[in-house]
PDB file of N, CA, C and O in Angstrom:
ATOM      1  N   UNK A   1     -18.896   4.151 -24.852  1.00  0.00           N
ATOM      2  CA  UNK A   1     -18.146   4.396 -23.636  1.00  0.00           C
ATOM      3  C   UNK A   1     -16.673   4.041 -23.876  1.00  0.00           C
ATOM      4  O   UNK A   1     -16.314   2.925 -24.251  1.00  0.00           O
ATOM      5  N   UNK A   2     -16.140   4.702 -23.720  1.00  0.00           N
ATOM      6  CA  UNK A   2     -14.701   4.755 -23.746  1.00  0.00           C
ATOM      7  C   UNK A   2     -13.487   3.881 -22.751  1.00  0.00           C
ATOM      8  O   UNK A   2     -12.813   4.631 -22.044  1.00  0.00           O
ATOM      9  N   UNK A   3     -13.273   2.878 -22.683  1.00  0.00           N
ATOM     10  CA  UNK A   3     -12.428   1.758 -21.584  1.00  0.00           C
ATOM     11  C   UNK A   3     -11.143   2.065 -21.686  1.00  0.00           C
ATOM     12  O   UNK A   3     -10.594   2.251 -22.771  1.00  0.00           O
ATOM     13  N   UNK A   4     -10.487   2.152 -20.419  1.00  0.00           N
ATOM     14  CA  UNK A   4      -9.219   2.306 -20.116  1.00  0.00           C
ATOM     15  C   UNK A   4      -8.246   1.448 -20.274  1.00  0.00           C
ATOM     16  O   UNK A   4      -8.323   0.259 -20.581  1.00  0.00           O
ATOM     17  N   UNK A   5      -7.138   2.225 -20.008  1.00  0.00           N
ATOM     18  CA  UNK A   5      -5.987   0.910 -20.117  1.00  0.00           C
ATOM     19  C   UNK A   5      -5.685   0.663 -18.641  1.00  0.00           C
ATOM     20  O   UNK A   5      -5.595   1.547 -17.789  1.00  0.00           O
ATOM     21  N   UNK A   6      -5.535  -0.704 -18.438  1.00  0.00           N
ATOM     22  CA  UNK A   6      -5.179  -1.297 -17.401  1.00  0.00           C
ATOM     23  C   UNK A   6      -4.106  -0.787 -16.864  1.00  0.00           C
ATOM     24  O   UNK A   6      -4.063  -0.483 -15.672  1.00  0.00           O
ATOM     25  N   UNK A   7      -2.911  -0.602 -17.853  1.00  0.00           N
ATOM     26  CA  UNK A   7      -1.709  -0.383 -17.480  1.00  0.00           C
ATOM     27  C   UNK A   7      -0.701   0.753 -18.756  1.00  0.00           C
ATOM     28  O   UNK A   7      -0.815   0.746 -19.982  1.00  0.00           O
ATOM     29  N   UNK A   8      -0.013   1.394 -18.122  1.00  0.00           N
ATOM     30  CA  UNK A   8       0.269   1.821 -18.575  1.00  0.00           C
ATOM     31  C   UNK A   8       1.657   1.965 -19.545  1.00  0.00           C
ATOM     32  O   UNK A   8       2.296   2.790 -18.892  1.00  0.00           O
ATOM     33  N   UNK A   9       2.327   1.698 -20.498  1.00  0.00           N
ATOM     34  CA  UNK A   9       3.583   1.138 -20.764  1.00  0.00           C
ATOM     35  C   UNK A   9       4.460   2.131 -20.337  1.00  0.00           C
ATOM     36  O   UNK A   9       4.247   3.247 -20.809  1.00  0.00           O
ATOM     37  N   UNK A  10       5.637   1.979 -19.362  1.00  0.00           N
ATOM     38  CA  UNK A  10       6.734   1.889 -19.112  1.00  0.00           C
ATOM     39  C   UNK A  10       8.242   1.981 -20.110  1.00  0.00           C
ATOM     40  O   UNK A  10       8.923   1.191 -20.764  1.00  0.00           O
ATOM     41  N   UNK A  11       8.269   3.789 -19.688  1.00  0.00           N
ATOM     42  CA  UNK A  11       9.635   3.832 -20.907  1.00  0.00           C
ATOM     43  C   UNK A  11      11.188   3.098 -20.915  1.00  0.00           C
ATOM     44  O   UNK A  11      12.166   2.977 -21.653  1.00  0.00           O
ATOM     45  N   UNK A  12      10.666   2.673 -19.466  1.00  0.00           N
ATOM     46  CA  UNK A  12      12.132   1.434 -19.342  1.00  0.00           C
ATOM     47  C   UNK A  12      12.193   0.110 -19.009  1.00  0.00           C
ATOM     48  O   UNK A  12      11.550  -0.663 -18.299  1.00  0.00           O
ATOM     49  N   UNK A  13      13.015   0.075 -19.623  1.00  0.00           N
ATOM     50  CA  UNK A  13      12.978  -1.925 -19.524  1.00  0.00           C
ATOM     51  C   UNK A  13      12.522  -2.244 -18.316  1.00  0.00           C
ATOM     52  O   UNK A  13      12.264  -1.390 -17.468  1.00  0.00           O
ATOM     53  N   UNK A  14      12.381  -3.522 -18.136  1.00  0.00           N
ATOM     54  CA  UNK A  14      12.412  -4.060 -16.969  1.00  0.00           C
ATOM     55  C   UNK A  14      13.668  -4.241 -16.543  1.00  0.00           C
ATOM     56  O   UNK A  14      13.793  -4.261 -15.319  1.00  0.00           O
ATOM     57  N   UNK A  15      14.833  -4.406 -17.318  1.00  0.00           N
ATOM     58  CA  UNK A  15      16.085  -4.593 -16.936  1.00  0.00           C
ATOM     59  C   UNK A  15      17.036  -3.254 -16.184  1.00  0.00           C
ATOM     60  O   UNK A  15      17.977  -3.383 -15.401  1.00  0.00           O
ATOM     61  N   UNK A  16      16.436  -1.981 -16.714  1.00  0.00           N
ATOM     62  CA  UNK A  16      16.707  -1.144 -16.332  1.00  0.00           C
ATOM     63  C   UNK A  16      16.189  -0.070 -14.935  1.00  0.00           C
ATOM     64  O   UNK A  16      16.666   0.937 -14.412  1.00  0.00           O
ATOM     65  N   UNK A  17      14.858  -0.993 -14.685  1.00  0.00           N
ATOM     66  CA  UNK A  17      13.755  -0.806 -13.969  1.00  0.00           C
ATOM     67  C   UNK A  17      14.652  -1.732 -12.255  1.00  0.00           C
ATOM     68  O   UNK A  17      14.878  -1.062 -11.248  1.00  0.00           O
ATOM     69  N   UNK A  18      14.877  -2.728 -12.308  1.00  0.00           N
ATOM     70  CA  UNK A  18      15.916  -3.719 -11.474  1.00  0.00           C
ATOM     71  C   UNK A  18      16.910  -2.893 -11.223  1.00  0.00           C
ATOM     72  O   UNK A  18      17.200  -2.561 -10.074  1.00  0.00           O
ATOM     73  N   UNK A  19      17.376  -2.583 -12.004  1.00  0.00           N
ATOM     74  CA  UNK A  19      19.040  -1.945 -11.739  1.00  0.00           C
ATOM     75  C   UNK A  19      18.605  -0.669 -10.760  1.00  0.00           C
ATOM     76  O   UNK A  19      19.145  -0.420  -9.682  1.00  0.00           O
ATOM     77  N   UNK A  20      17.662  -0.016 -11.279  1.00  0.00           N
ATOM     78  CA  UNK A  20      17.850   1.250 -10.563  1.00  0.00           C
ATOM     79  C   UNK A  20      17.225   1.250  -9.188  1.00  0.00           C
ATOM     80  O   UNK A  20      17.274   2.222  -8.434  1.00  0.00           O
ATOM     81  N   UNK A  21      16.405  -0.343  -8.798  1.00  0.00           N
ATOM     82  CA  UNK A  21      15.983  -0.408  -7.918  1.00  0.00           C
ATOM     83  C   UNK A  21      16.830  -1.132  -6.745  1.00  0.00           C
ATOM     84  O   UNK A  21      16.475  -1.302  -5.579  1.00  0.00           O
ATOM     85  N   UNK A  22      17.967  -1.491  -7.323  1.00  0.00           N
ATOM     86  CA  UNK A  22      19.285  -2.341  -6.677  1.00  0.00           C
ATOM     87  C   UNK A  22      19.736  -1.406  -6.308  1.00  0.00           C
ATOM     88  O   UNK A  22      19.829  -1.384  -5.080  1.00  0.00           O
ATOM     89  N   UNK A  23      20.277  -0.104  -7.065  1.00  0.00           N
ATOM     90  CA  UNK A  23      20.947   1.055  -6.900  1.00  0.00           C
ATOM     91  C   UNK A  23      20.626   1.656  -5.419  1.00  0.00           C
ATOM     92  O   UNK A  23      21.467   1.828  -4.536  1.00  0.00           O
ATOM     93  N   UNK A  24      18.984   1.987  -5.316  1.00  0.00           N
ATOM     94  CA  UNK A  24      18.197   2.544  -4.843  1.00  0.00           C
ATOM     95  C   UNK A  24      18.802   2.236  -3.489  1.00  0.00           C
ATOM     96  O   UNK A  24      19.442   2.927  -2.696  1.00  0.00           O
ATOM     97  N   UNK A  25      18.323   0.749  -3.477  1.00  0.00           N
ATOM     98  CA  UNK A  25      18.747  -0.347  -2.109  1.00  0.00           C
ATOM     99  C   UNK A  25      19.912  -0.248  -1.595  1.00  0.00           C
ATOM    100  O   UNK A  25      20.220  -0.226  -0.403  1.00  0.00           O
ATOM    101  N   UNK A  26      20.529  -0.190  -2.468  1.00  0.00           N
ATOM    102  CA  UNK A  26      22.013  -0.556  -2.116  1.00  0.00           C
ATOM    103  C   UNK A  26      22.788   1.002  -1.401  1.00  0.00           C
ATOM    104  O   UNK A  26      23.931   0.968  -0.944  1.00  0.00           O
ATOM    105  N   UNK A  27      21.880   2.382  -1.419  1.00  0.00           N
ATOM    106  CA  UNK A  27      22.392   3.265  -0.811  1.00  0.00           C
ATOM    107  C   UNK A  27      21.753   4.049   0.043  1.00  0.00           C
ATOM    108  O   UNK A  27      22.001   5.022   0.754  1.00  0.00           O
ATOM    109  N   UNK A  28      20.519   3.093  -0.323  1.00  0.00           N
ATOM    110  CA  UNK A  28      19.940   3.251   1.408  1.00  0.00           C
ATOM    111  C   UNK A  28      20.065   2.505   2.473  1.00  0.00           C
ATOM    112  O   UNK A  28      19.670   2.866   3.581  1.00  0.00           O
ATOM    113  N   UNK A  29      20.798   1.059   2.166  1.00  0.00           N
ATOM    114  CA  UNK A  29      21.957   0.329   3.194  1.00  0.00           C
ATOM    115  C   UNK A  29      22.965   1.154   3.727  1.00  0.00           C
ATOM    116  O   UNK A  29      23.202   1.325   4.923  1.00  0.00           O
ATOM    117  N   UNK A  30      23.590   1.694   2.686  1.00  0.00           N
ATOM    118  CA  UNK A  30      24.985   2.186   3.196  1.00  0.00           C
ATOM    119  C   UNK A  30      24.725   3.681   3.985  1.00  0.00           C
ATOM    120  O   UNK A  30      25.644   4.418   4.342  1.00  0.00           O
ATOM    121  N   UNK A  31      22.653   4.085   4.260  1.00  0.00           N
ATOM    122  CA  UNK A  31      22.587   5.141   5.266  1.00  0.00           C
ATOM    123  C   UNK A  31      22.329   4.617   6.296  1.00  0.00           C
ATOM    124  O   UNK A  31      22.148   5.447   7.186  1.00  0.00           O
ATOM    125  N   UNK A  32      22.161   2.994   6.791  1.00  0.00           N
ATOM    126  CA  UNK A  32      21.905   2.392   7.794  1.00  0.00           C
ATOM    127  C   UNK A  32      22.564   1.939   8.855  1.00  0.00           C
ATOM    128  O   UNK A  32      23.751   2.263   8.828  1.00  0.00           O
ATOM    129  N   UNK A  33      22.217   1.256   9.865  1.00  0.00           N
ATOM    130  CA  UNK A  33      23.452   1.155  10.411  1.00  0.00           C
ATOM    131  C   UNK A  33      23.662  -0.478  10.345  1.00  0.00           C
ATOM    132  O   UNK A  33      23.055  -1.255   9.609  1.00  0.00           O
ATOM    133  N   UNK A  34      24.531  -0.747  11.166  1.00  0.00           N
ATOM    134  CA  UNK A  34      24.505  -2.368  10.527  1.00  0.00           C
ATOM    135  C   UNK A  34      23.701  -3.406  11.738  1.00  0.00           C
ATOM    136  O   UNK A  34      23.776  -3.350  12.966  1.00  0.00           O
ATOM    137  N   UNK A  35      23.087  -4.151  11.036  1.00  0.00           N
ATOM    138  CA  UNK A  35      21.714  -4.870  11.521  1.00  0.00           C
ATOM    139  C   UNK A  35      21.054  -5.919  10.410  1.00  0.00           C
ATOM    140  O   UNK A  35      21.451  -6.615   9.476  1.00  0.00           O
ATOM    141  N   UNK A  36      19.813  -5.610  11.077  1.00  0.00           N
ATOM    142  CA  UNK A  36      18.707  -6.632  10.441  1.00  0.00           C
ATOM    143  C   UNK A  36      18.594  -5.636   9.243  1.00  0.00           C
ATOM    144  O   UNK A  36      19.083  -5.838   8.131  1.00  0.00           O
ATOM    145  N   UNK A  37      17.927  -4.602   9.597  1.00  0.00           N
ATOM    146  CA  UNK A  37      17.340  -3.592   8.597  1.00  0.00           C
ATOM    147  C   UNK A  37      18.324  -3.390   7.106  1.00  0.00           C
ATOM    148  O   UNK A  37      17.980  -3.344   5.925  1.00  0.00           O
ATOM    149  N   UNK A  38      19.474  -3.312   7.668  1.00  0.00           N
ATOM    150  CA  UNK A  38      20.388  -3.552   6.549  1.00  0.00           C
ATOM    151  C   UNK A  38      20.534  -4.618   5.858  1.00  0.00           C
ATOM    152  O   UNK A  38      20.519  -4.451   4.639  1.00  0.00           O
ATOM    153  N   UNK A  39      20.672  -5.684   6.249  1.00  0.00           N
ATOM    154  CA  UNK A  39      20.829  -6.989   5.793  1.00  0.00           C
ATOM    155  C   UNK A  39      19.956  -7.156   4.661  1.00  0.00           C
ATOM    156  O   UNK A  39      20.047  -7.563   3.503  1.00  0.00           O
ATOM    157  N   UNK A  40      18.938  -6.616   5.550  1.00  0.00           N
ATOM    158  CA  UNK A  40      17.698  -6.887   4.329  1.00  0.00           C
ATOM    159  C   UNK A  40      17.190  -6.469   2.752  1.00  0.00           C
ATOM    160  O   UNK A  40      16.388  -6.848   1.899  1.00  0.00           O
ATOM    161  N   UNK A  41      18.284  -5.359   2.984  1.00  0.00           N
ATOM    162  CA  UNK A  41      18.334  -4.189   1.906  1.00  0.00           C
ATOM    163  C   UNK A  41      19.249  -4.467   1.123  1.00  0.00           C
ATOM    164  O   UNK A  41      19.190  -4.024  -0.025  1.00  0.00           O
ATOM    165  N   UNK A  42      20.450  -5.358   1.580  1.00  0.00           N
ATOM    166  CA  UNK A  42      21.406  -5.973   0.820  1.00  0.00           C
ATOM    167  C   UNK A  42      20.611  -7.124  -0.320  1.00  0.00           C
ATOM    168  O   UNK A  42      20.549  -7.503  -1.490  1.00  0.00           O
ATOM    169  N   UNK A  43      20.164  -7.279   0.881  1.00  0.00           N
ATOM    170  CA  UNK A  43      19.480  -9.096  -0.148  1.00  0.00           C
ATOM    171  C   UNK A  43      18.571  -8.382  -0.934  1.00  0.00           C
ATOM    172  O   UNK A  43      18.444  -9.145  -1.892  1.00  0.00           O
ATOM    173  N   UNK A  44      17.814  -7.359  -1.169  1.00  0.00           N
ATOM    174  CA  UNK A  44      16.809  -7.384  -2.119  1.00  0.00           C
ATOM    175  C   UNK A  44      17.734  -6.096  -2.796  1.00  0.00           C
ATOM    176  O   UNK A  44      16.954  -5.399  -3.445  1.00  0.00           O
ATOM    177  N   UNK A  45      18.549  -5.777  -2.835  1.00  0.00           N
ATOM    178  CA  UNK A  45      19.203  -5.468  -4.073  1.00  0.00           C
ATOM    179  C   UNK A  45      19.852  -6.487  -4.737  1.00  0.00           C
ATOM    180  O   UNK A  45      19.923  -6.567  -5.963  1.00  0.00           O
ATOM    181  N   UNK A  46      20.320  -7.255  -3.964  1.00  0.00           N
ATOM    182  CA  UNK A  46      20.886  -8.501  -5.072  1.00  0.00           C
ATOM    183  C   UNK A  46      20.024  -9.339  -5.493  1.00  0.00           C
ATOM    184  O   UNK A  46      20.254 -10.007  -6.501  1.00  0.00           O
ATOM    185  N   UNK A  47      18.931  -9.449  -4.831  1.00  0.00           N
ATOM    186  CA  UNK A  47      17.477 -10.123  -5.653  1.00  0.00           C
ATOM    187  C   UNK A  47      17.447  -9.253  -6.837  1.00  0.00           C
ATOM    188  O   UNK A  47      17.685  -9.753  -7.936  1.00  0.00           O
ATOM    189  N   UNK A  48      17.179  -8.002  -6.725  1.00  0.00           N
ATOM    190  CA  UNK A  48      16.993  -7.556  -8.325  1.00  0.00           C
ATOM    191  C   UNK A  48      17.888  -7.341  -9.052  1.00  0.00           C
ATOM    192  O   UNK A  48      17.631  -7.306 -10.256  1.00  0.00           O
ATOM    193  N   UNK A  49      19.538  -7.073  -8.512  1.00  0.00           N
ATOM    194  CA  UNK A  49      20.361  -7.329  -9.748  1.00  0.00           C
ATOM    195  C   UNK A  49      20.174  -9.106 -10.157  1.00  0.00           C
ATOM    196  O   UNK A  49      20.416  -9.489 -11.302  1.00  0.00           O
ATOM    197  N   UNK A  50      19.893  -9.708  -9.477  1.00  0.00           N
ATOM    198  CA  UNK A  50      20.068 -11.228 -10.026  1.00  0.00           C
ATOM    199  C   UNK A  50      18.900 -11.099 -11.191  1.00  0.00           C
ATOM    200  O   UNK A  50      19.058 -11.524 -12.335  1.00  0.00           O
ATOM    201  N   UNK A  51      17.784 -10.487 -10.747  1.00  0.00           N
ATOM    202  CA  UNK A  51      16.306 -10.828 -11.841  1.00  0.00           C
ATOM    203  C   UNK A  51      16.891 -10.341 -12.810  1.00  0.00           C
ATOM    204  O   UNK A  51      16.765 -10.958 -13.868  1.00  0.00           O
ATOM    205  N   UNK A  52      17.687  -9.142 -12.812  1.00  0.00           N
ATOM    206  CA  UNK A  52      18.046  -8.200 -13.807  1.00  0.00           C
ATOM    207  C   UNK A  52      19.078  -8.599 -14.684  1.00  0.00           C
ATOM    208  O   UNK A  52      19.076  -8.016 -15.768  1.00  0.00           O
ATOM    209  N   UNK A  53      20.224  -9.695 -14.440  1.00  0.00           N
ATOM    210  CA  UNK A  53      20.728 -10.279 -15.011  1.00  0.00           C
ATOM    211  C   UNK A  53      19.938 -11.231 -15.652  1.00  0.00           C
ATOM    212  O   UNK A  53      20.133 -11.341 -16.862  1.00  0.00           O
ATOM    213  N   UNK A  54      18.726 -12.257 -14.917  1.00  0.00           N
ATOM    214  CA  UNK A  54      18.286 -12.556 -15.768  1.00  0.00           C
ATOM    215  C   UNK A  54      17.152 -12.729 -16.679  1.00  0.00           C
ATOM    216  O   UNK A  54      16.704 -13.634 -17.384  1.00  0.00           O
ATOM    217  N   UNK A  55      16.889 -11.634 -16.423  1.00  0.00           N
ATOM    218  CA  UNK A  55      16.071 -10.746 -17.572  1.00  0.00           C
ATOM    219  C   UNK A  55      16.939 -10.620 -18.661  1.00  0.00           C
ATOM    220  O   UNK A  55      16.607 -11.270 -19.651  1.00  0.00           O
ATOM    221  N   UNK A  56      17.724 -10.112 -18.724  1.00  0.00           N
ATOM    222  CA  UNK A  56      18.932  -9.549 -19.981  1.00  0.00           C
ATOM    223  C   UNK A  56      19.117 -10.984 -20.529  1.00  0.00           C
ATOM    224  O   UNK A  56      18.608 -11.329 -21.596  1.00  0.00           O
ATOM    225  N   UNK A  57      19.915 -11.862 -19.709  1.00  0.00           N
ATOM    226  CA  UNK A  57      20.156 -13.524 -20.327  1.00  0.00           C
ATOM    227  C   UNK A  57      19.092 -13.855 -21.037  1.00  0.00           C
ATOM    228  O   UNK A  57      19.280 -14.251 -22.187  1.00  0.00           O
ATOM    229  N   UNK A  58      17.901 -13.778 -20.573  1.00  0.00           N
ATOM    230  CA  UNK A  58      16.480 -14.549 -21.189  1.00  0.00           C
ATOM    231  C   UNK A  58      16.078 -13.428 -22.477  1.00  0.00           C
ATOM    232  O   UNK A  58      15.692 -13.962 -23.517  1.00  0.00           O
ATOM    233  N   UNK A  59      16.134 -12.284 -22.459  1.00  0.00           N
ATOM    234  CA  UNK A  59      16.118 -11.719 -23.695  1.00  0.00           C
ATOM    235  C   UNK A  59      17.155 -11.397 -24.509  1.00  0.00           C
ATOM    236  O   UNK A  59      17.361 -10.274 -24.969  1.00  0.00           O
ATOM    237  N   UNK A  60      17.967 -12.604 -24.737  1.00  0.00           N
ATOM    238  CA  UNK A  60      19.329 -12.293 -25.582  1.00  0.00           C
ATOM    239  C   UNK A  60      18.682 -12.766 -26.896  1.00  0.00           C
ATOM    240  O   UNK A  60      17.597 -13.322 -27.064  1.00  0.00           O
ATOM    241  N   UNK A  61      19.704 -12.372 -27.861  1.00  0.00           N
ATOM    242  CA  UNK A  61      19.378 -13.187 -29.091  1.00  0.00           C
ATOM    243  C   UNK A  61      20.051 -14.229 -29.256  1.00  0.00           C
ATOM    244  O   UNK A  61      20.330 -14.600 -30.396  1.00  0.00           O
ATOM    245  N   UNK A  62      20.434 -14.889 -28.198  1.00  0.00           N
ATOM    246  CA  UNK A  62      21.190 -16.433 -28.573  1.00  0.00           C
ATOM    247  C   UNK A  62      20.528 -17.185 -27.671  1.00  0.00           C
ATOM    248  O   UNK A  62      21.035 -18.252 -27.323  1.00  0.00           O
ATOM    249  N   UNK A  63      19.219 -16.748 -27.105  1.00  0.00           N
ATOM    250  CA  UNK A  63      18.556 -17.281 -26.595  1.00  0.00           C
ATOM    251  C   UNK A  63      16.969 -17.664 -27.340  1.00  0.00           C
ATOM    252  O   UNK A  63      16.197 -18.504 -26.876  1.00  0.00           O
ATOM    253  N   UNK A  64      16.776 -17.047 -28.269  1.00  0.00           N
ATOM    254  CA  UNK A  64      15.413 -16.900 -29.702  1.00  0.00           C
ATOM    255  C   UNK A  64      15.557 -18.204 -30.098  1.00  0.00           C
ATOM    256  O   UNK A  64      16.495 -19.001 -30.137  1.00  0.00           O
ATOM    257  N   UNK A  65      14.035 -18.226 -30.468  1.00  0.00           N
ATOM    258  CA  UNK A  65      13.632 -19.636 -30.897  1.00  0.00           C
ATOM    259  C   UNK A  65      14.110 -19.679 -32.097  1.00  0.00           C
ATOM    260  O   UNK A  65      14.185 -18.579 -32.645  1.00  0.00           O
ATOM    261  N   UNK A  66      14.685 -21.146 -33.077  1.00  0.00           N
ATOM    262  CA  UNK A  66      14.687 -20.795 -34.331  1.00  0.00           C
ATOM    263  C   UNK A  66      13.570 -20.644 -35.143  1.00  0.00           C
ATOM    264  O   UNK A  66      12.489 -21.185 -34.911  1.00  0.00           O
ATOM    265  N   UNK A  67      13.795 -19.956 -36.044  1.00  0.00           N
ATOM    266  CA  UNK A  67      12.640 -19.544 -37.029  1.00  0.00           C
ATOM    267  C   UNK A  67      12.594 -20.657 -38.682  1.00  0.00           C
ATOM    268  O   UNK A  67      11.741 -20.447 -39.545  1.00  0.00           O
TER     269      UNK A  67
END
């Protein structure tokens, strides 16, 4: 019997995966009007540019264990 994959790999980073989901957020705020609903859309684009920065920081190479 043949078993599946759980998941499937993803042709983009996770870092790039954040960004475009900040993007996303960030201009479907600016179709809103100003409120709660907006507010909210602000903060979770800057939640994922923040992850997304540090995602990138945590996979630097001056961040690697020494060998």
């Amino acid at each position: 019997m043949q078993t599946r994959s759980r998941f499937l790999p993803n042709p983009k980073s996770l870092y790039q995966r954040l960004n475009d989901e900040a993007q996303r957020l960030r201009k479907e705020a600016r179709g809103t009007h100003p409120g709660v609903e907006r507010e909210r859309l602000i903060r979770e684009a800057r939640q994922a540019e923040m992850a997304s920065d540090m995602d990138k920081w945590l996979s630097s190479p001056a961040l690697q264990a020494p060998r």
